[in-house]
MARLUMTI-644620 format. One record per residue (C-alpha): residue in one letter; x, y, z. Coordinates in steps of 0.25 Angstrom, whole numbers. Example, Ala and Ser with C-alpha at 12.3 -4.5 7.8 and 13.67 -1.06 7.14 Angstrom:
MARLUMTI-644620
ATOM	A	49	-18	31
ATOM	S	55	-4	29
***
This chain:
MARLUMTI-644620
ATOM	X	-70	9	-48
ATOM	X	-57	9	-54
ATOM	X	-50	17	-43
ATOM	X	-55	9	-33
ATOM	X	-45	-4	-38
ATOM	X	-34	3	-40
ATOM	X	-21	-3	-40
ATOM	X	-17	6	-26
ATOM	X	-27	1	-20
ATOM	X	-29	-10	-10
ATOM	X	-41	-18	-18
ATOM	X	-34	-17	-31
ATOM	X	-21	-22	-27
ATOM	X	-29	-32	-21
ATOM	X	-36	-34	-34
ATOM	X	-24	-35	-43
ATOM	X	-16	-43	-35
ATOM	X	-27	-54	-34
ATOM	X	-27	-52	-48
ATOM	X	-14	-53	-49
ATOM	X	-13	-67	-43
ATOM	X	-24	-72	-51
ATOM	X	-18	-69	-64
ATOM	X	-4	-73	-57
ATOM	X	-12	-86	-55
ATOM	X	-17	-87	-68
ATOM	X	-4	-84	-74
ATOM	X	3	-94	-68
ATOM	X	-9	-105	-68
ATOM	X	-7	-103	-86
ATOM	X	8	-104	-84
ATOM	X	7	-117	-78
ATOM	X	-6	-123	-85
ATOM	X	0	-118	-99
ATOM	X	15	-124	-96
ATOM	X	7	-136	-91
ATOM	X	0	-139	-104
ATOM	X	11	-136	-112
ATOM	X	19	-147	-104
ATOM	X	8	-157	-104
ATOM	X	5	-157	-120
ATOM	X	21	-157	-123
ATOM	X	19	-169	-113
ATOM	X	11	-175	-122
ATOM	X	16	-174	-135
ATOM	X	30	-177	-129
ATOM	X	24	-190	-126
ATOM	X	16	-191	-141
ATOM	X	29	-189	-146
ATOM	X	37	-200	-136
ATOM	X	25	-209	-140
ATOM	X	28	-207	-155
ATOM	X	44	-211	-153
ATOM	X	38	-223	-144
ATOM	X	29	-228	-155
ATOM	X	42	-225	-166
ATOM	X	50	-235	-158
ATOM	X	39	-246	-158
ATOM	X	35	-246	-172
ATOM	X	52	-248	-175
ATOM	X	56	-255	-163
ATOM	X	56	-270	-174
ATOM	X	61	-260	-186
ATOM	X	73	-259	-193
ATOM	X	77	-245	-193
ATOM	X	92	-248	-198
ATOM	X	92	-240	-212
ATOM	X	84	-228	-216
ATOM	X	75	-235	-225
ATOM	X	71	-243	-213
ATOM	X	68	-232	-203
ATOM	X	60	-224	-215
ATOM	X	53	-235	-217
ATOM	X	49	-237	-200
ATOM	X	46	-222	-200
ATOM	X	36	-222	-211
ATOM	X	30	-235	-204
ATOM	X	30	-227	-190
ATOM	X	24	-213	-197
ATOM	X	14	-221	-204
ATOM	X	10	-228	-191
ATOM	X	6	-214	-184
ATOM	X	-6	-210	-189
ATOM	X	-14	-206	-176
ATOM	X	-5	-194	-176
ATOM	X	5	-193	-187
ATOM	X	-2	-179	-190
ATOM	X	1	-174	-176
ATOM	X	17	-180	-175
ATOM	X	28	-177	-183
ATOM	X	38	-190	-186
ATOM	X	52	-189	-191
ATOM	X	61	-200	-193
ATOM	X	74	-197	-198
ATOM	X	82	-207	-203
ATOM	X	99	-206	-203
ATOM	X	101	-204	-216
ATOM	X	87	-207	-221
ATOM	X	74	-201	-224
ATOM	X	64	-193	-213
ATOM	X	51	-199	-211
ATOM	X	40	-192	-205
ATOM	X	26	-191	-204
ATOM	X	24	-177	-209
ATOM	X	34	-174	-222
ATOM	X	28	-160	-225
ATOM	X	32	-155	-211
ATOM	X	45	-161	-211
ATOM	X	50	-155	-224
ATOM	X	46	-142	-218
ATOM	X	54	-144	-206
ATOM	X	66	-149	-214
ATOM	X	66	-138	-224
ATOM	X	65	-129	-212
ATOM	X	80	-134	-208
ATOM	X	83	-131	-220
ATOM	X	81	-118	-219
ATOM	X	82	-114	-204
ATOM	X	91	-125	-200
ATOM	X	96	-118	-185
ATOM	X	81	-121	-182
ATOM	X	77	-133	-173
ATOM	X	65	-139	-179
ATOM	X	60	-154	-180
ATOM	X	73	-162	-186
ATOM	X	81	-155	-177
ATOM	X	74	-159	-164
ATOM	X	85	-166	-153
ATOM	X	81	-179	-148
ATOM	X	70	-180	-138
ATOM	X	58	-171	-137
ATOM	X	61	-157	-141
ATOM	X	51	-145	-147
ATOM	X	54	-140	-162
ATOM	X	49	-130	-172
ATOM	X	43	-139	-183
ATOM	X	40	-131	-196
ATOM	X	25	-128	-198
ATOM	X	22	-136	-185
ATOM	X	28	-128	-173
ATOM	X	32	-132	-161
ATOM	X	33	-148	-160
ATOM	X	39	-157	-150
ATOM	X	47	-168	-155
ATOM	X	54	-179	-151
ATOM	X	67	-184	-157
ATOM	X	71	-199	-155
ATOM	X	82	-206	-162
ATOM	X	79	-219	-170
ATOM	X	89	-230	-167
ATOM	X	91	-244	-174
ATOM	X	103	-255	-170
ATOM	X	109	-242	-162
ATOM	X	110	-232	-171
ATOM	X	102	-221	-173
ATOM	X	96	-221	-187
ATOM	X	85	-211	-186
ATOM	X	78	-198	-179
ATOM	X	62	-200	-175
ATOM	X	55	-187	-174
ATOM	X	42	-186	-167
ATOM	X	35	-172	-166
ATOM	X	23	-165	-161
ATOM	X	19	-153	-164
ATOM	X	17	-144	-150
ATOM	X	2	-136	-156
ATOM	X	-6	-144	-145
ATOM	X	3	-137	-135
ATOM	X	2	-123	-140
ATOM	X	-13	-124	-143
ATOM	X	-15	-130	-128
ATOM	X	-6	-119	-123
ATOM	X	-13	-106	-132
ATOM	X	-26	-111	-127
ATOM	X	-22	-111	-114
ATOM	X	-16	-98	-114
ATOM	X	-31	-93	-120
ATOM	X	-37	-98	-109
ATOM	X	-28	-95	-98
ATOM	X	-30	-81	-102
ATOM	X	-46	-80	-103
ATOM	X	-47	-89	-90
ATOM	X	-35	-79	-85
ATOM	X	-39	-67	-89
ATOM	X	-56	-70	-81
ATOM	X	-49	-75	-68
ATOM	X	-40	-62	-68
ATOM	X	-54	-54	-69
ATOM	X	-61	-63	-58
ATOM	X	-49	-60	-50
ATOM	X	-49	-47	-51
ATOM	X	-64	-46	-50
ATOM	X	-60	-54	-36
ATOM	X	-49	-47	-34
ATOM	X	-57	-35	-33
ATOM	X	-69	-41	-25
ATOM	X	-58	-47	-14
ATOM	X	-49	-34	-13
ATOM	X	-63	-27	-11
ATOM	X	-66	-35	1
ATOM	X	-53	-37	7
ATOM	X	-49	-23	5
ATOM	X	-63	-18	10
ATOM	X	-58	-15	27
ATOM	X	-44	-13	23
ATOM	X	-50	0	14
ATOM	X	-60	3	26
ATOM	X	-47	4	34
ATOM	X	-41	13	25
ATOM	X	-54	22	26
ATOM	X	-54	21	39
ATOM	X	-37	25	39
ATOM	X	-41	37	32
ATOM	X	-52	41	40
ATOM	X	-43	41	51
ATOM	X	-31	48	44
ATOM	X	-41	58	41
ATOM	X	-44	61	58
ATOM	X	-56	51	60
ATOM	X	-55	41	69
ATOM	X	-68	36	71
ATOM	X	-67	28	59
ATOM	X	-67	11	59
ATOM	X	-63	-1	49
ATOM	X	-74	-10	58
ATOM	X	-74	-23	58
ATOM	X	-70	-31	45
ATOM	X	-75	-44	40
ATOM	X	-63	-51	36
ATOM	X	-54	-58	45
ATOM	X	-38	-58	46
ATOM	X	-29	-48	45
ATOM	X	-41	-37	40
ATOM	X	-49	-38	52
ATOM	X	-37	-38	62
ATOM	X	-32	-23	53
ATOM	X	-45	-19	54
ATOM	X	-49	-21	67
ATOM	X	-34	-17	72
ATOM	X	-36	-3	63
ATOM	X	-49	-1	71
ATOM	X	-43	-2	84
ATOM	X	-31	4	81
ATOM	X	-41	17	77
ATOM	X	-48	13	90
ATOM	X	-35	17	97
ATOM	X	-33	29	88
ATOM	X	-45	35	91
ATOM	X	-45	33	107
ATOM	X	-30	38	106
ATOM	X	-34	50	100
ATOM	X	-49	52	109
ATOM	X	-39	53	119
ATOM	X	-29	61	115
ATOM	X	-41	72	112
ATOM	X	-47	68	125
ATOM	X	-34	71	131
ATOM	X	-33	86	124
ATOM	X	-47	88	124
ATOM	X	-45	86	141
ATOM	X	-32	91	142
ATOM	X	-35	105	136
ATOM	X	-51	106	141
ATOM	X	-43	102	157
ATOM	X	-31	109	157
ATOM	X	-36	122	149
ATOM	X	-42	127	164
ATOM	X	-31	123	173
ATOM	X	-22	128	165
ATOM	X	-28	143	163
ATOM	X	-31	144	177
ATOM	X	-14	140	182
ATOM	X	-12	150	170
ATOM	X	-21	162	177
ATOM	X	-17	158	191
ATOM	X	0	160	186
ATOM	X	-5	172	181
ATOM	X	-9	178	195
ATOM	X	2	172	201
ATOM	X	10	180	192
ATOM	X	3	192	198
ATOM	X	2	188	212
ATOM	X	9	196	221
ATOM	X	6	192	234
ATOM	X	13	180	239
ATOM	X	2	172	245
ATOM	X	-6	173	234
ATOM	X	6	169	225
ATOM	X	7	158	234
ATOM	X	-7	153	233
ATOM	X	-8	157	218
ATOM	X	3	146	217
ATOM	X	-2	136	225
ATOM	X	-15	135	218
ATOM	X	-6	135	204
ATOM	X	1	123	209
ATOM	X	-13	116	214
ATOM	X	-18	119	198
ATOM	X	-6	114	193
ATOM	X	-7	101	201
ATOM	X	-22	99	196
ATOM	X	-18	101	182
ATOM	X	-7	92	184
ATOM	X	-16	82	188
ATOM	X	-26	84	178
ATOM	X	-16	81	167
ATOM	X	-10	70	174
ATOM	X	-26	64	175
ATOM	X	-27	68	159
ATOM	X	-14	58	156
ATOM	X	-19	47	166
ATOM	X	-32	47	157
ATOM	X	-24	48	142
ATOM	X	-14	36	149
ATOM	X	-26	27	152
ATOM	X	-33	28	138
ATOM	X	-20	26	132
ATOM	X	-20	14	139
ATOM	X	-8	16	149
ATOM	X	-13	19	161
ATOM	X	-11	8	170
ATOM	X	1	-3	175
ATOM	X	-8	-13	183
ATOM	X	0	-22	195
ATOM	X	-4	-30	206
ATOM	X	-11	-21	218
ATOM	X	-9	-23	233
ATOM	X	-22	-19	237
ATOM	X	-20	-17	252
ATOM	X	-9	-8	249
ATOM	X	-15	0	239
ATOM	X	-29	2	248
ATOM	X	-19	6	259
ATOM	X	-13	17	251
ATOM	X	-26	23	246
ATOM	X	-31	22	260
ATOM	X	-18	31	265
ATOM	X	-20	41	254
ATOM	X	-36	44	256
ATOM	X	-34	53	266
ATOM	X	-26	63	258
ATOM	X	-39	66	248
ATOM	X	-46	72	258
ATOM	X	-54	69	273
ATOM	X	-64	61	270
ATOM	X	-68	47	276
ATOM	X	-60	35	267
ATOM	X	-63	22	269
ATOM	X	-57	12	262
ATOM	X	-62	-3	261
ATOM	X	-51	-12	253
ATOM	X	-46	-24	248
ATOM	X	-34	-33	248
ATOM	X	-27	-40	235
ATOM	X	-22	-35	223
ATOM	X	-26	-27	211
ATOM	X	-19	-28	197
ATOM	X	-20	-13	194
ATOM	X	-12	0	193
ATOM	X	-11	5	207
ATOM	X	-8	17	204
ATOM	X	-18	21	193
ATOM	X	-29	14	203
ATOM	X	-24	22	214
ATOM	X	-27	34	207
ATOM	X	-41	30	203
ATOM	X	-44	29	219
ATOM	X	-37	41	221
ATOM	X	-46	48	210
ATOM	X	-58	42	217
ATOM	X	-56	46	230
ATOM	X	-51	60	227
ATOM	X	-67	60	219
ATOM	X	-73	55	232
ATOM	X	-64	66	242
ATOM	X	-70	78	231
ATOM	X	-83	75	233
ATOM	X	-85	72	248
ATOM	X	-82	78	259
ATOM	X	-70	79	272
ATOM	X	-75	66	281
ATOM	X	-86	60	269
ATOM	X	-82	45	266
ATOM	X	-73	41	254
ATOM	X	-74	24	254
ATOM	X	-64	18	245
ATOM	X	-71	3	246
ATOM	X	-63	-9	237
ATOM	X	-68	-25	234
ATOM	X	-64	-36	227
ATOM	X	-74	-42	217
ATOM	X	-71	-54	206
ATOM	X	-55	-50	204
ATOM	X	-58	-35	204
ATOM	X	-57	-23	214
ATOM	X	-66	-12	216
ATOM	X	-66	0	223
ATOM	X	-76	11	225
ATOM	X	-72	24	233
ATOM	X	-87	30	237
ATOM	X	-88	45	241
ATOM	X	-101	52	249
ATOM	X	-101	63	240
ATOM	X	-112	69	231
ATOM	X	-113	57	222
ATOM	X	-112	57	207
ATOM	X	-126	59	199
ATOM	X	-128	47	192
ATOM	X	-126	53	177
ATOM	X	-113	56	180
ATOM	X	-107	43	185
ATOM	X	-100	39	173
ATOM	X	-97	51	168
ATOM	X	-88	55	181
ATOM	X	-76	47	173
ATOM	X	-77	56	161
ATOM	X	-65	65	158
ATOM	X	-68	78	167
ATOM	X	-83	75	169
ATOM	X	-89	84	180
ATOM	X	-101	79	187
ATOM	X	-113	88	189
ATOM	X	-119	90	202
ATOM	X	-109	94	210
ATOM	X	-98	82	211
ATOM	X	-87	84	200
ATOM	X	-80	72	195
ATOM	X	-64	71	202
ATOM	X	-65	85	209
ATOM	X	-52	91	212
ATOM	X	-46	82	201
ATOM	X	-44	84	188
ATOM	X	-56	78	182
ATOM	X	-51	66	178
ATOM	X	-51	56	189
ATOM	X	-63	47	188
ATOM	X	-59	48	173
ATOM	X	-45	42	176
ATOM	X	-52	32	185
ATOM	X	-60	26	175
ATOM	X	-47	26	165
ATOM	X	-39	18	176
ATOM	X	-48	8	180
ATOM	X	-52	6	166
ATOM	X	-37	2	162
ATOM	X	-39	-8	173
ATOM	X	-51	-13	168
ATOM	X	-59	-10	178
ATOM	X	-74	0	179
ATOM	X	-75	13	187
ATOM	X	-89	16	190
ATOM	X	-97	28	199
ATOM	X	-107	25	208
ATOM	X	-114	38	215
ATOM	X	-128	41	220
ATOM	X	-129	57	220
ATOM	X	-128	62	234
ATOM	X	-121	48	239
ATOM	X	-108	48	235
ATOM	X	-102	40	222
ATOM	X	-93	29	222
ATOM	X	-82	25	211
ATOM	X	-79	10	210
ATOM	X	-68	4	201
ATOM	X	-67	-9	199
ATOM	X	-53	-17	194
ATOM	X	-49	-28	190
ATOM	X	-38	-39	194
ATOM	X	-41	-37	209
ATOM	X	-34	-51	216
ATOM	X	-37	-55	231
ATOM	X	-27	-55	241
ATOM	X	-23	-72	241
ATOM	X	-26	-77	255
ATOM	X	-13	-83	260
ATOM	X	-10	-98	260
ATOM	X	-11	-106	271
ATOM	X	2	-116	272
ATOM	X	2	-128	283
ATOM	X	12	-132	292
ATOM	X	21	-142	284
ATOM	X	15	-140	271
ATOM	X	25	-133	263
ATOM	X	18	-120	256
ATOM	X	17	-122	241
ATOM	X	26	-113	231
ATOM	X	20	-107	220
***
């Protein structure tokens, strides 16, 4: 249990430094209520002791405190007159050159023998004027406040009121007791928290360190899923899963792409080898010269196949296609110029004018697929219509053939990677195998579908159907002496 709250990991961090500002808190909530209390019970016995003074005043204001006798005599009066709390205030009055009245003798023979002895010491008959704080012998801490006694102008004594400062300590040591029981259960509910809230906050972060490692360790099959908190731990979750998402299709293609490469290339490649072989032995110069000539025709089709192989790793990598604004009239005109050269068969072509936002080239190429499919399976003089409309802002072609037809099983599984149809007709004859595959990949980077539609014995058709197709704008009609607006 112990090991799963360690201080490395993420829950007890969490923990202690929840912990941490909870007793912080605490800590600095003592500090202030325990400094309060001191100041507000100082407070009030600074304002027992002022009270005191105001009282003295009264009771002498009508006096005659010229001679000593005289102030003794008021200062045995005053002392005699505070019983309510003459056990809990000390009163000296000090006469110039006169006798010391107070209200407690025993404790004030105490404090003077204890000048006596220590007299660098600062104790009650030492205290400045105003409030101060002394060391009173046997009483502690006291707080005092010094007043001078005044009569026709002159000062003829010292008044002495004290308090003695238990209350504050006793207030403060009982405080200090309860601060540290309340203190010490808060910091255990705050760890017990502490604990409970780092377990749930640090639940899918851990899950994502699982998964991390998982993935380090080769499997990338592996998810966080979806998270139940908001903010910033759903968005790391739900960017770590995509980010695996990318990783694992990046890697799916990079084994496709070996996988293809090395099962495709391995025959080519042995054939070239065993036909420069013969050549090497050939004697005779026709058959050199022929040996030759099929060398070069293999080495074109491997060519081609390896070009086909990176058109298909560039569209899953997402790179495949630079769209811009088609001229549709031209770009019908120039497939219709070039279908002769696939072979002698009967094209006709049925277009459309406007433009296309597409990669003219990379849809060029998917016709240029199509047809050369539709030429392989047909034969000198059969029909090969290319046929385009225009439907709700889109484009769709179809290029039809009167060949054998595809069987009905097979109609989806003609844009697969190398896929050969049984039954006679073999997807892209006399190409690499890849075609129809890189059909669907280019009209999928558009945005678009690529669908088979075949009847066995009937022909097939393929029909691709794109986005972002515009009409051609019908001119604007301007009339006499209206001037044609700008704009």
């Amino acid at each position: 249990m112990l090991s799963r709250v360690l201080p490395g990991s993420l829950r007890g961090q969490l923990a202690i430094a929840i912990a941490a500002v909870m007793a912080l808190g605490v800590g600095v909530s003592f500090l202030a209520v325990y400094g309060a209390t001191g100041s507000r019970l100082r407070a009030q016995i600074d304002s027992q002791l002022r009270t005191q003074v105001s009282e003295w005043r009264q009771s002498t204001a009508a006096a005659d405190l010229s001679t000593p006798a005289a102030l003794e005599r008021a200062a045995a009066r005053f002392i005699a007159a505070q019983r309510y709390h003459a056990e809990s205030v000390l009163i000296v009055i000090q006469g110039v050159g006169g006798h010391t009245v107070t209200n407690n003798s025993a404790l004030l023979a105490r404090e003077e023998a204890r000048e006596r002895t220590a007299p660098e010491a600062t104790g009650l008959l030492d205290s400045p004027q105003g409030l101060s704080t002394a060391s009173v012998a046997e009483a502690g801490g006291m707080r005092v406040l010094t007043t001078p006694i005044k009569s026709g102008g002159r000062t003829v004594g010292t008044l002495r009121v004290a308090n003695p400062l238990t209350p504050v300590e006793q207030a403060q040591t009982s405080l200090r007791r309860s601060f540290f029981i309340v203190g010490a259960f808060a910091l255990l509910v705050a760890i017990a928290m502490g604990l409970g809230l780092a377990r749930l906050i640090a639940a899918p972060l851990q899950r994502m360190a699982r998964v991390a490692a998982a993935v380090d360790a080769g499997d990338l099959s592996v998810r966080a899923g979806p998270v139940a908190e908001r903010g910033e731990v759903r968005v790391l979750s739900d960017a770590f899963d995509n980010m695996l998402d990318r990783l694992e299709r990046a890697f799916k293609r990079q084994r496709d792409f070996v996988s293809d490469a090395s099962h495709e290339l391995r025959t080519p490649l042995a054939v070239i080898r065993a036909q420069v072989e013969l050549l090497d032995r050939e004697a005779d110069e026709r058959e050199r010269h022929e040996s030759t000539a099929m060398l070069l025709r293999r080495l074109d089709q491997l060519d081609r196949l390896v070009g086909d192989m990176l058109t298909l790793a560039s569209a899953e990598a997402g790179q495949l296609i630079a769209p811009q604004a088609i001229d549709l009239h031209d770009f019908f005109e120039d497939l219709r110029r070039d279908l002769p050269l696939f072979g002698d068969r009967d094209f006709h072509v049925v277009a459309v004018d406007g433009t296309l936002w597409a990669d003219p080239d990379r849809l060029t190429q998917v016709l240029r697929n199509l047809v050369r499919n539709a030429v392989a399976h047909t034969e000198s003089g059969d029909r090969v219509s290319i046929l385009a409309r225009s439907h709700d802002r889109r484009l769709e072609i179809s290029v039809s053939d009167t060949g054998l037809g595809i069987p009905p099983g097979e109609l989806e599984r003609i844009f697969e990677r190398f896929h050969r149809v049984d039954g006679g007709r073999r997807q892209d004859a006399g190409g690499s195998g890849l075609g129809l595959a890189i059909a669907r990949a280019i009209i999928d980077a558009h945005g678009g579908r690529i669908h088979a539609e075949s009847s066995p014995g009937r022909g097939a058709t393929m029909r691709i159907d794109v986005p972002g197709y515009r009409p051609v704008q019908p001119p604007q009609r301007v009339t006499p002496g209206v001037p044609r607006p700008v704009g």
